[in-house]
C-alpha positions as CSV (number, residue, x, y, z in Angstrom):
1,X,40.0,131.2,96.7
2,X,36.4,131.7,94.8
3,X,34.3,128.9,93.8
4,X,33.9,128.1,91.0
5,X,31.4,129.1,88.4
6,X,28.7,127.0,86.7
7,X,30.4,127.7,83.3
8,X,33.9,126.8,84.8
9,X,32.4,123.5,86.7
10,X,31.3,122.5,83.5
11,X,34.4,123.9,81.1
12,X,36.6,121.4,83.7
13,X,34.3,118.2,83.3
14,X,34.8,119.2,79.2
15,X,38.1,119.1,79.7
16,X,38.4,116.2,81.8
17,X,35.9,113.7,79.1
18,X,38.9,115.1,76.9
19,X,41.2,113.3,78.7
20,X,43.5,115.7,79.9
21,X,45.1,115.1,83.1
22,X,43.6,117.2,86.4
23,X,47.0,118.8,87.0
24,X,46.9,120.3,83.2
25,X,43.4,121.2,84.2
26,X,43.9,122.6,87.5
27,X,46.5,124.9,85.7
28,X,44.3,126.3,83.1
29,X,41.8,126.8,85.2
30,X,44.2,128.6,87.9
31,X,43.0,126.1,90.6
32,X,44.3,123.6,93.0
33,X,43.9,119.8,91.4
34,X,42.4,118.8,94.9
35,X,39.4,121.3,93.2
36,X,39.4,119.1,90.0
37,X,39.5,116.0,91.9
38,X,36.6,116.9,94.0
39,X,34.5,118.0,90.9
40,X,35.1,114.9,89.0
41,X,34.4,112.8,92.4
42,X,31.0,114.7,92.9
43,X,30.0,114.5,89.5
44,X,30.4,109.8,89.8
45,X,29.1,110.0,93.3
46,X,25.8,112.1,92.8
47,X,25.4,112.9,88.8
48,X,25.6,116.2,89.1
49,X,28.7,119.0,89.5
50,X,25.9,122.1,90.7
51,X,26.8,124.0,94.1
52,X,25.2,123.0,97.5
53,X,23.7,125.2,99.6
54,X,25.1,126.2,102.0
55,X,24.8,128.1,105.5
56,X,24.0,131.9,106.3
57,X,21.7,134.1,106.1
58,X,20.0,135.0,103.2
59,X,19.8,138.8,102.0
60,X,16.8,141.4,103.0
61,X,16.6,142.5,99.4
62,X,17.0,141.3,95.9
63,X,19.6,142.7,93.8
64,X,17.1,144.6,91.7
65,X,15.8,146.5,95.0
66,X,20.0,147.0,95.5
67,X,20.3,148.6,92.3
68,X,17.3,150.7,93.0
69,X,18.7,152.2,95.9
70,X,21.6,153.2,94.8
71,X,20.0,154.7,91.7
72,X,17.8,156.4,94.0
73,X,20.6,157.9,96.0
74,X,22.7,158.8,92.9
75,X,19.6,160.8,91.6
76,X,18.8,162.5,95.6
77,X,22.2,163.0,97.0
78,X,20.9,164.2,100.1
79,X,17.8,161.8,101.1
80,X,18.8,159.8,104.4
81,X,19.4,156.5,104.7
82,X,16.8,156.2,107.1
83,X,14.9,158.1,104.6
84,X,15.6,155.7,101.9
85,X,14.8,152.7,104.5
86,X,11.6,154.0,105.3
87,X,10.3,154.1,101.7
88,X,11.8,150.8,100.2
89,X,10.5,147.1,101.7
90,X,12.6,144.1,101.3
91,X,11.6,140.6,100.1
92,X,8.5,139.4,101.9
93,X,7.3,142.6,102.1
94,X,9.8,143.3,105.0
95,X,11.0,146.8,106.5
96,X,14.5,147.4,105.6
97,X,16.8,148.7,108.1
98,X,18.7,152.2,107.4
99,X,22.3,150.1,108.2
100,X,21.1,147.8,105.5
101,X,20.8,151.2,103.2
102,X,24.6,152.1,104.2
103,X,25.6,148.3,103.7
104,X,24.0,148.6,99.8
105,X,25.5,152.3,99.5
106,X,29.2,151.1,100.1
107,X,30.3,149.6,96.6
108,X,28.7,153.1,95.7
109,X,31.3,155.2,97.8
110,X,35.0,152.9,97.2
111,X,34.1,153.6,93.4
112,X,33.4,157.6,94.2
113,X,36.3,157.7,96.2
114,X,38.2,155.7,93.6
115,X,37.3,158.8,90.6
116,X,37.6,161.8,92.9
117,X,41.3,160.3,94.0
118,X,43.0,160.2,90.4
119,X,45.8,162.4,90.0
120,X,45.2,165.4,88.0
């Protein structure tokens, strides 16, 4: 299941200085009350409902640079992914690898695939 949003963190804590009950809420909000309880616990224990961060590695580009590859690629059909690589840099000024191209170019493909697929 997702996490929640910001907006929804906060829409829930609305609901719940409303005084509905966290089953009524967890329903609305198609999620589990133990989510509801947790939020509302957080908010008493630490005055704040905001996400924590967590673990994992953080990404070699910014979404900006993301959509600029793709654009790229949609423009030049046939430059390389190591092609493309070699001319973008990552955060930190960091050489991108081409597999990190490929990894940005798939949402691209399951959408092409998705249009060229229809039915006539």
């Amino acid at each position: 299941m997702p996490r929640l949003s910001e907006v929804d963190r906060h829409r829930a804590l609305g609901l719940l200085q409303a005084g509905l009950p966290i089953s009524e809420i967890s329903l609305r909000m198609n999620v589990n009350r133990t989510t509801i309880f947790r939020l509302r616990q957080r908010l008493h224990e630490s005055d704040t409902v905001s996400g924590r961060p967590r673990s994992g590695r953080s990404r070699c580009t910014t979404q900006r640079q993301d959509r600029n590859l793709v654009r790229n690629h949609m423009n030049n059909r046939f430059l390389s992914a190591s092609a493309s690589s070699r001319q973008t840099r990552g955060r930190n000024n960091q050489r991108i690898s081409a597999n990190t191209v490929r990894r940005r170019y798939l949402p691209l493909a399951y959408v092409l695939v998705a249009h060229t697929s229809a039915p006539s």
